[in-house]
C-alpha positions as CSV (number, residue, x, y, z in Angstrom):
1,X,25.6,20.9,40.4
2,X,26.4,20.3,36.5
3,X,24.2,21.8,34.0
4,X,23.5,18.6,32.3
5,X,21.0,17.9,30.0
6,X,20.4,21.3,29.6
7,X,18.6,20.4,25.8
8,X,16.4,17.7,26.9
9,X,13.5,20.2,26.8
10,X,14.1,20.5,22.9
11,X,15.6,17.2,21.9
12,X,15.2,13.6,22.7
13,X,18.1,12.3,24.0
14,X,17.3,8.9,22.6
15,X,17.9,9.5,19.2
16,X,21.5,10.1,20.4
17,X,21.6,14.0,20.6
18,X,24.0,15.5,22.6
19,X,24.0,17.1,26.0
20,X,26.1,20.3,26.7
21,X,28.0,18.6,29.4
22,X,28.7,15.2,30.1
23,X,26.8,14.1,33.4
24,X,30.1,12.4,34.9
25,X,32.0,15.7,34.9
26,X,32.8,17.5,38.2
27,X,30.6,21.0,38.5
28,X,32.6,24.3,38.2
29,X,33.9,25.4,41.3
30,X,32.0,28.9,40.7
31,X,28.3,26.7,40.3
32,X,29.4,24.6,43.6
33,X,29.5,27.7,45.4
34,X,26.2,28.6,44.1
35,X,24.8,25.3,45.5
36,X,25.3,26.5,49.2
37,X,23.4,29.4,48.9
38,X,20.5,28.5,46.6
39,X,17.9,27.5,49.4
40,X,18.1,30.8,51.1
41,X,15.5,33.4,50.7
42,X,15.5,36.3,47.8
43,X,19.1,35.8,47.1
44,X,17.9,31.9,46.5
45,X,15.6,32.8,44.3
46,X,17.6,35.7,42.4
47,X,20.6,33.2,42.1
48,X,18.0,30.6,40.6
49,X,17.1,33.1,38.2
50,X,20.5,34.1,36.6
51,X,21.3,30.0,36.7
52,X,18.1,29.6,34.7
53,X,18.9,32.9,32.2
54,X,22.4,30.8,31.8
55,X,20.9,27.4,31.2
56,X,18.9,29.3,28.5
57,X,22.2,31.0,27.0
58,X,24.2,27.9,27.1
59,X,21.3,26.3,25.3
60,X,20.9,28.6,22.7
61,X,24.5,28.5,21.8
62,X,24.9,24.9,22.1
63,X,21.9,24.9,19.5
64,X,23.1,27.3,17.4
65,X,27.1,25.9,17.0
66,X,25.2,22.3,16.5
67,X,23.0,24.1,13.7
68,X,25.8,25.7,11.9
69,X,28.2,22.7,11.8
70,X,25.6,20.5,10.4
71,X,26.3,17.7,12.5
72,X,23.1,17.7,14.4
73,X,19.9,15.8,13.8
74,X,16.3,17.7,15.1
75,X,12.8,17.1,15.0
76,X,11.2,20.3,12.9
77,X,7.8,20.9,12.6
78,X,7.0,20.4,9.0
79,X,4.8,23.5,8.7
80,X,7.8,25.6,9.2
81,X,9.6,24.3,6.2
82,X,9.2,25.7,2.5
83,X,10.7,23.7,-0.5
84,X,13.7,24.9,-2.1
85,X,14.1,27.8,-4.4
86,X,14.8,26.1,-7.4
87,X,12.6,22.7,-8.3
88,X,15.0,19.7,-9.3
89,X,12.1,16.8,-9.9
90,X,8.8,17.2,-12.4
91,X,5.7,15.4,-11.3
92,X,6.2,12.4,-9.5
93,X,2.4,9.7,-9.7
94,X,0.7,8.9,-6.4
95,X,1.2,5.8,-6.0
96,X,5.4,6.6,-5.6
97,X,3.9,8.6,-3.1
98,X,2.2,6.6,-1.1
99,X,4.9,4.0,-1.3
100,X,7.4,6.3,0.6
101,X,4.2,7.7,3.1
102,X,3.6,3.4,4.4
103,X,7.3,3.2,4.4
104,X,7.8,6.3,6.6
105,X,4.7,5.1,8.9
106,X,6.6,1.2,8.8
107,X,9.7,2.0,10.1
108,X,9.8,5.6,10.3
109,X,12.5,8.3,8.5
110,X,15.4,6.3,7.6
111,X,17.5,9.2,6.9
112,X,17.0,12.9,7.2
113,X,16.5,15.5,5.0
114,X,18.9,18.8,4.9
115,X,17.5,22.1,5.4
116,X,19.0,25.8,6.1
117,X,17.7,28.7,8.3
118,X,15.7,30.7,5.3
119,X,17.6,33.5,3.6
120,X,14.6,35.6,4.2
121,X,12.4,34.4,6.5
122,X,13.0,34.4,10.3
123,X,12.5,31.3,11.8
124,X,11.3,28.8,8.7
125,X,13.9,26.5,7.0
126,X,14.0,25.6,3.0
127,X,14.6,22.1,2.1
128,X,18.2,21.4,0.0
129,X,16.8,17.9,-0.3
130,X,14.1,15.9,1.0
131,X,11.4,17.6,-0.5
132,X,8.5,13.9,-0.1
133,X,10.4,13.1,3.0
134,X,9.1,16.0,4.2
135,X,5.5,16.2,2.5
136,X,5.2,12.4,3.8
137,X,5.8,13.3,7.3
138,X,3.3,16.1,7.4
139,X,0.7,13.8,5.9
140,X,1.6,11.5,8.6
141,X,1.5,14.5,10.7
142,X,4.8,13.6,12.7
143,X,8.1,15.8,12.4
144,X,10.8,15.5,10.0
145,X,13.9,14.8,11.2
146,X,15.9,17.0,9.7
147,X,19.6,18.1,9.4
148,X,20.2,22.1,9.3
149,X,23.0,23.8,8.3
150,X,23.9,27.2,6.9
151,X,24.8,27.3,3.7
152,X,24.5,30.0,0.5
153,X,22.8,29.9,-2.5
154,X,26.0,28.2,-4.4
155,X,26.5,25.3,-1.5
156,X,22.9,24.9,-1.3
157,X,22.3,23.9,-5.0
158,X,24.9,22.1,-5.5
159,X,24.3,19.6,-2.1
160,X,20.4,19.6,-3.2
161,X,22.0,18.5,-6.7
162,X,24.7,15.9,-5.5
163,X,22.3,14.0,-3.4
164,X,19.7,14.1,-5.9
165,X,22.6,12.3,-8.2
166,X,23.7,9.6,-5.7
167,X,20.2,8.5,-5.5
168,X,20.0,8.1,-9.1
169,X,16.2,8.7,-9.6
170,X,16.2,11.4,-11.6
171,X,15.6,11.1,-14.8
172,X,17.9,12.3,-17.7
173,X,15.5,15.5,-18.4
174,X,14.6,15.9,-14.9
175,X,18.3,16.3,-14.5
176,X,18.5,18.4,-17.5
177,X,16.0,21.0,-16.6
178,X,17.6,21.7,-13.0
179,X,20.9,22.6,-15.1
180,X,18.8,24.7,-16.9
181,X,17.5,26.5,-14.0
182,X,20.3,27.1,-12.7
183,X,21.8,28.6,-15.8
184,X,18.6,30.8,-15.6
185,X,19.1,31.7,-12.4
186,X,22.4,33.0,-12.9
187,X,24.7,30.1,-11.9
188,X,28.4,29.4,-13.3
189,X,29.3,26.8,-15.4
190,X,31.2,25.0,-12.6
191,X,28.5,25.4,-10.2
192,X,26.4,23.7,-12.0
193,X,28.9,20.6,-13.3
194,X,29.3,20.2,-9.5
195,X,25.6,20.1,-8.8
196,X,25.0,17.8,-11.4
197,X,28.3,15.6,-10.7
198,X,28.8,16.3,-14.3
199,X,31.3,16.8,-16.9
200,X,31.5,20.6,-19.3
201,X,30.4,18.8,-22.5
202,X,27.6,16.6,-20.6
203,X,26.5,20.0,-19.1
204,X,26.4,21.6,-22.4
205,X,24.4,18.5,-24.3
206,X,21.8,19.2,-21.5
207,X,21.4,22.9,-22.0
208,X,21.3,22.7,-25.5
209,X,18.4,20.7,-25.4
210,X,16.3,23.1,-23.0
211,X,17.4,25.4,-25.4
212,X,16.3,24.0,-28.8
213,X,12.7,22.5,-27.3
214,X,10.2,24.6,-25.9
215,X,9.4,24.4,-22.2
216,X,5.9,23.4,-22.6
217,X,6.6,20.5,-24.5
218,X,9.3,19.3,-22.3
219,X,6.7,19.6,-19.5
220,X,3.9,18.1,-21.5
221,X,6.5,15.0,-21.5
222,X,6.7,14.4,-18.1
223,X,9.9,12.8,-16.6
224,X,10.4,9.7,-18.8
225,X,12.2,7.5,-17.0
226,X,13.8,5.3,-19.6
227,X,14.5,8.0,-22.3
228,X,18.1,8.6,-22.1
229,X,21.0,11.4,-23.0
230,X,21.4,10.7,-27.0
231,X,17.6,10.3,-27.7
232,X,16.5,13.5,-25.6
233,X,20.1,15.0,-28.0
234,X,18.3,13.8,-31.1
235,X,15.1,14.9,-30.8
236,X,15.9,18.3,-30.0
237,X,17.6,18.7,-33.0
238,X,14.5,17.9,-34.9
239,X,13.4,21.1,-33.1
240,X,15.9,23.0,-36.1
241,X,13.4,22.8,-38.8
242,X,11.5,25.9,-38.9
243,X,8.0,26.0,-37.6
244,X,8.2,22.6,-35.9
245,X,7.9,23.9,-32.1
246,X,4.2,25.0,-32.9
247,X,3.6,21.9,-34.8
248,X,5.2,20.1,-31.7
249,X,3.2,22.3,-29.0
250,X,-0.5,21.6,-30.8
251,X,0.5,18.2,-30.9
252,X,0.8,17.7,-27.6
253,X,-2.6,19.1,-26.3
254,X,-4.1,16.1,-28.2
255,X,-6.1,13.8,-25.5
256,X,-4.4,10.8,-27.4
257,X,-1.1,12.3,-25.7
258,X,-2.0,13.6,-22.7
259,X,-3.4,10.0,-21.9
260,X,0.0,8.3,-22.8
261,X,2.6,7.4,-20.4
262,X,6.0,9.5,-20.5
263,X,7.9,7.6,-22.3
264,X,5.2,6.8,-24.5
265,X,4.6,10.7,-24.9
266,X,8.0,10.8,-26.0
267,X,8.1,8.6,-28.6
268,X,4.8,9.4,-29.9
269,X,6.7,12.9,-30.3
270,X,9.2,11.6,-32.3
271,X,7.1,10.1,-34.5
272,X,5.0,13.3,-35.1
273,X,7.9,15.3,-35.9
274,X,9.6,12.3,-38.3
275,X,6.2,12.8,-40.4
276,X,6.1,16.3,-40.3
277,X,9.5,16.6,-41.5
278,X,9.3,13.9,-44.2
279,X,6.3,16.1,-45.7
280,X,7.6,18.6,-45.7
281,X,9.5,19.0,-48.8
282,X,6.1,18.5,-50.7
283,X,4.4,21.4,-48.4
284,X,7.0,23.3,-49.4
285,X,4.8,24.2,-52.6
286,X,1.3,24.9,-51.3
287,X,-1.1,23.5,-54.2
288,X,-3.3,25.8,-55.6
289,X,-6.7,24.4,-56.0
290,X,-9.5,25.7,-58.9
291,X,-13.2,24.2,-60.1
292,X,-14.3,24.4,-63.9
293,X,-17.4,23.6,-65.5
294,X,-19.5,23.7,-68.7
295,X,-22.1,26.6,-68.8
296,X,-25.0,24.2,-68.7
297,X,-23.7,22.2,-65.7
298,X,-23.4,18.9,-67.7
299,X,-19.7,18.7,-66.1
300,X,-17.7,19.7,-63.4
301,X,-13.8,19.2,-62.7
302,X,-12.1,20.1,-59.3
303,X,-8.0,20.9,-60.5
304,X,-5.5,20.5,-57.9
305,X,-1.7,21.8,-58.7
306,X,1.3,21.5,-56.5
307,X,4.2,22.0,-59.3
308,X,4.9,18.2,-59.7
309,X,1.4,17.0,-59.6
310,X,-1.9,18.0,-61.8
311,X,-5.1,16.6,-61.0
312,X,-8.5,16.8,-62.3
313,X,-11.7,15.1,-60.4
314,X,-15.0,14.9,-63.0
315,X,-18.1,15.3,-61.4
316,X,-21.0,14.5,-64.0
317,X,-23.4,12.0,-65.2
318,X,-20.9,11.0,-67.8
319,X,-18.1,11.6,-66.2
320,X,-16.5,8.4,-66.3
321,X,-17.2,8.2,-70.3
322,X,-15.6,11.7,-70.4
323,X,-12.3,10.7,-68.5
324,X,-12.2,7.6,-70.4
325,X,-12.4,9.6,-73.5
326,X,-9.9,12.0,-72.2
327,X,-7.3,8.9,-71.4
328,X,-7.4,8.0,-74.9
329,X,-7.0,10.6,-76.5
330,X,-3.5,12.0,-74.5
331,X,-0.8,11.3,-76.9
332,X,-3.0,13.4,-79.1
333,X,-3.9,16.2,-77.0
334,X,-0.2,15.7,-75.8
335,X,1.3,16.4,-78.9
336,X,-1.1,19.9,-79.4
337,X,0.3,20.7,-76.5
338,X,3.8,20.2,-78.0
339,X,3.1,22.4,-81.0
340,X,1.3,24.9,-78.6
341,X,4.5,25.4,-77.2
342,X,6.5,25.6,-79.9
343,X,4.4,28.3,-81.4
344,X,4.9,30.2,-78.6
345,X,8.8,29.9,-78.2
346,X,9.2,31.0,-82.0
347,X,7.1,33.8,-81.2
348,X,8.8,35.1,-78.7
349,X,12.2,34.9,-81.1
């Protein structure tokens, strides 16, 4: 008799998985002769036994070749699977969600996700890709059909990468933080250009903006969708005038911005920084700030000086009579002033 079918206890045969042998090929002569003696007493039952132990074997390395050439699609229990090591998307709103979670239900898993036997874990799996795929199907509370296949740390971030760039849903900084990642993690250059499907001086623009803005506020941004390469490029140069990341970082703990959309968030940013930096020449000179007023308290005067501009607020009953009095009589008190100071440069001669 054939040992056919011998998987049908762990896969379904209707989603086209295949069986050790085919069913129309003749038995080996050695398992024919086994036939004839299989009804008889203990040596029946003993030869059942070692047919079983090699169904099991035959099984087993049927599985495991079909595992580690990656051309095999199986039902895993979604419980046994733990997301990747590195994170490639930021947060994603429910309602996305629960757009892929009714499709799923619909018409069930279009395509599978890719996992690999976990580097340090015995029998788990971590996800290269298909991370909701896989948190829609345990929702659902069905398997996920899954592709397996052993691969390293190198091959595994570059396929999670590659498929992540044929969908083309990531956004340009969601894309830009993974390259960072990787860099963090330890990853060559050409690892991650093949990850990301990407050229050295696209790599490079991304890094150097994880580099310039501060983690926080590239989280506190969220994935804006819309924001593209050159005005992520141009806002982290920004980040070059000294003091601006703490600036930035306060900013974006405001309620006004955490309520915002991403995109929104982003330009909001910009606009915080444009000010800041416009203002800041003035700042530069912090102005020094002083009260006066007459011994009985008829007047007072607040006197504000920043190096370019003097000013003095009256505070009295007749304070407006004073400052009107003091208006007209400037070119006069001007021109003491003139002689003041040319007193003291002959003096000092």
């Amino acid at each position: 008799m054939a040992r056919k079918n011998l998987l049908s206890g762990l896969m379904d045969d209707s989603k086209k998985f295949t069986a050790v042998n085919n069913e129309d090929e003749p038995a080996p002569r050695d398992e024919r002769q086994h036939i004839t003696y299989k009804g008889i007493g203990a040596l029946g039952a003993v030869t059942r036994s070692i047919d079983a132990l090699a169904a099991k074997a035959d099984a087993a390395k049927a599985i495991e070749e079909q595992l580690a050439s990656g051309e095999t699609v199986i039902d895993l229990d979604p419980a046994l699977i733990e997301d990747s090591f590195v994170t490639d998307r930021l947060a994603h709103t429910d309602e996305q969600f629960r757009e892929l979670v009714e499709a799923i239900r619909l018409r069930g898993q279009d395509s599978p996700i890719l996992v690999r036997p976990h580097p340090e874990r015995e029998g788990r799996y971590q996800i290269a890709f298909g991370h909701r795929r896989a948190r829609a199907a345990k929702e659902l509370g069905r398997p996920v059909r899954a592709v397996v296949k052993r691969l390293d740390d190198r091959d595994h971030v570059i396929a999670q990468g590659q498929e992540n760039s044929a969908r083309a849903d990531l956004s340009f900084i969601e894309r830009t933080m993974f390259a960072d990642k990787l860099d963090t993690l330890g990853f060559d250059r050409e690892t991650i250009m093949s990850a990301l499907s990407a050229d050295k001086t696209t790599v490079s623009k991304m890094l150097s903006v994880t580099k310039r803005i501060p983690a926080e506020v590239l989280a506190a941004i969220g994935v804006a969708k819309t924001t593209g390469r050159d005005r992520w490029h141009d806002l982290s140069a920004k980040f070059e005038t000294e003091n601006i990341a703490a600036r930035a970082i306060e900013f974006t703990r405001s309620v006004e911005f955490e309520t915002a959309e991403p995109d929104a968030r982003f330009d909001m940013l910009v606009a915080f920084i444009s000010r800041n930096q416009q203002a800041s020449p003035a700042a530069a000179v912090q102005p020094v700030a002083h009260a006066w007023q007459r011994r009985d308290g008829a007047v007072k005067a607040k006197i504000k000086d920043d190096g370019k501009q003097f000013t003095i607020a009256l505070k009295a009953e007749k304070a407006s009579a004073f400052g009107a009095y003091i208006a007209s009589n400037l070119d006069r008190l001007y021109e003491a002033f003139e002689k003041t100071q040319d007193l003291t440069k002959n003096g000092d001669q």
